[in-house]
C-alpha positions in Angstrom: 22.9 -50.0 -73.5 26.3 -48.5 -72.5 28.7 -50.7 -71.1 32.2 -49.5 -69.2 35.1 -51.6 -67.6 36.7 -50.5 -64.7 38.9 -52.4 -62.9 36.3 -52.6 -59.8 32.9 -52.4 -59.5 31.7 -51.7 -56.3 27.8 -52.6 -55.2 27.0 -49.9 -52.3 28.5 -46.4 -51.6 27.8 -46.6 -47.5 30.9 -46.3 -45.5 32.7 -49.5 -46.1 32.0 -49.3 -50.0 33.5 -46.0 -50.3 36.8 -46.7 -47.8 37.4 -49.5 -50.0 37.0 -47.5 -53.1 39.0 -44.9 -51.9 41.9 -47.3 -51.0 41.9 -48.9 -54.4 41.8 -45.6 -56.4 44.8 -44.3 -54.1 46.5 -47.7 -55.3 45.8 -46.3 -58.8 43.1 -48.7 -59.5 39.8 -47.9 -61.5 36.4 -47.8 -59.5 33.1 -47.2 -60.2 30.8 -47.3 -56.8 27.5 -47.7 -57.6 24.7 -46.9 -55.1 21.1 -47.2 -55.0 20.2 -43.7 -53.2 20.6 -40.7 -54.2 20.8 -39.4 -50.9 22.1 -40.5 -47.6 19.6 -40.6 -44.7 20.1 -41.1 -41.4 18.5 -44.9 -40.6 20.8 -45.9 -37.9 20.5 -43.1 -36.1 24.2 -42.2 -36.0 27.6 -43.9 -36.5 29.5 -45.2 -34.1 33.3 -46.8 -34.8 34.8 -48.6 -32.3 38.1 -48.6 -31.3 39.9 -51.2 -34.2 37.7 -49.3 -36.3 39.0 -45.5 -35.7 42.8 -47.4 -35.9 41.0 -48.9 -39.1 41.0 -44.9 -40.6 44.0 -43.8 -39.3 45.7 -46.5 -41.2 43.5 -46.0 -44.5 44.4 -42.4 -43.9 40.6 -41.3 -43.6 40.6 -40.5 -39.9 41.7 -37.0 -40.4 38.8 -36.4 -43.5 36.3 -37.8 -40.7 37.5 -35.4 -38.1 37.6 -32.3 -40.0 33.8 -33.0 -41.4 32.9 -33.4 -37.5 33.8 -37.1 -36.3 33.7 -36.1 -32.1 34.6 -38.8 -30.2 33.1 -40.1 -26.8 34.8 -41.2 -23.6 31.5 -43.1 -22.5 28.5 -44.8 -24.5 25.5 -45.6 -23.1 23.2 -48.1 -25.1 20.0 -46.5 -25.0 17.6 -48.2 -26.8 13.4 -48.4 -27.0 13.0 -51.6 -25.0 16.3 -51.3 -22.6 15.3 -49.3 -19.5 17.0 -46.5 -18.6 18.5 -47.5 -15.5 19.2 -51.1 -17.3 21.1 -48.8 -20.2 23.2 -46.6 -17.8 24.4 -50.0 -16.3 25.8 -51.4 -19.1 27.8 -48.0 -20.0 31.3 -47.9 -21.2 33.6 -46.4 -20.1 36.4 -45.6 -23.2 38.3 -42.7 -20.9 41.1 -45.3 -19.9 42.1 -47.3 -23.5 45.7 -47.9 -23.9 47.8 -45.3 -26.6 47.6 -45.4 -29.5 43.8 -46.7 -29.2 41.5 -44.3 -29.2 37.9 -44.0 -27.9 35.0 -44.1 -30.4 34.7 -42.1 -33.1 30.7 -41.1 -34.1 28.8 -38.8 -36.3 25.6 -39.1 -38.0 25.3 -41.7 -40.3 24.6 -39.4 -43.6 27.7 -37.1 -43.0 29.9 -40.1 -42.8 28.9 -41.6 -45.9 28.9 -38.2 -47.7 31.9 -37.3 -46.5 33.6 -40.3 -47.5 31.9 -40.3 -51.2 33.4 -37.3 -51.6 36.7 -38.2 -51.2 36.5 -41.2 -53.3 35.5 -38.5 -55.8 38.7 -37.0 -54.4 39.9 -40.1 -55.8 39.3 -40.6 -59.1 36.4 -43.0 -58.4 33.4 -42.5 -60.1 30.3 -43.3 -58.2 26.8 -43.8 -60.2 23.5 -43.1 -58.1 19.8 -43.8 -58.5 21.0 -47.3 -59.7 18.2 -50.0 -59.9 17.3 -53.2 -61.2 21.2 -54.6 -60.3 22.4 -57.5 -61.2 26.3 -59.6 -61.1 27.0 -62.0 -62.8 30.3 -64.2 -61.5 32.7 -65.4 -63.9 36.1 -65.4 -65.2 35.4 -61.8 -66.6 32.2 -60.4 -64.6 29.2 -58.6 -65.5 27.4 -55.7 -63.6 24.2 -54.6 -65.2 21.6 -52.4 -63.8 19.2 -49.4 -64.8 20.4 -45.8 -64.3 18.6 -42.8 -65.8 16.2 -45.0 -68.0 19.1 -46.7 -69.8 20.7 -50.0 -68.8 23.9 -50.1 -68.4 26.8 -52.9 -68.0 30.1 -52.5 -66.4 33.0 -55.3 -67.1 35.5 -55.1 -63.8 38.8 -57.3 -64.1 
């Protein structure tokens, strides 16, 4: 069994897991992100921020790293969806083309890229991000436990 201690553990390397990690490890904090794939795939069939949330990069300082990896933003979404009929969908469109400076309309890209692009600047970081983990497990406490499997071997981290 190895065992580490970070200062932060955190479970899940998706979008918010890695924004938070790379916030802390800016702040000069330890972090170990650990994820259970070991690739990204595409199962919500895009990502969409919304307004507060595309403010919510710009202050973290991650709107730019999303841009440059090919964050597009729309002026209109349309909620397509399997059971919505089309006309029903085009309907409910919305419009973003008039928000108010300094919002800005919604920023999307495909799911995968975003959380790739955002693991690797937590690597960036200083973070260090553990993937194929299994078999996870916390335990809560005045000094808590993270154990799970990686690579055959289990492994325990100790966060503050």
């Amino acid at each position: 069994m190895t065992t580490q201690s970070p200062e932060v553990a955190i479970v899940g390397g998706g979008v918010a897991g890695s924004a938070l990690a790379i916030s802390l490890a800016r702040a000069g904090i330890a972090v170990t992100i650990l994820e259970k794939s070991t690739v990204h795939v595409d199962r919500v069939r895009g990502e969409w921020l919304a307004p507060w949330g595309v403010a919510e990069t710009e202050r973290l300082q991650l709107y730019a790293v999303l841009r440059a990896a090919g964050g597009h933003h729309l002026q209109r979404h349309i909620p397509y969806s399997e059971e919505t009929p089309i006309a029903d969908a085009e309907a409910r469109a919305m419009d973003f083309s008039g928000l108010p400076p300094p919002l800005k309309s919604p920023l999307c890209m495909r799911h995968p890229v975003m959380c790739d692009t955002l693991n690797a600047e937590a690597l960036a970081s200083g973070v260090r991000m553990v993937r194929g983990v299994t078999d996870l497990e916390v335990k809560a406490g005045e000094r808590p436990e993270v154990s799970f499997l990686h690579e055959g071997g289990m492994q325990t981290i100790l966060p503050r």
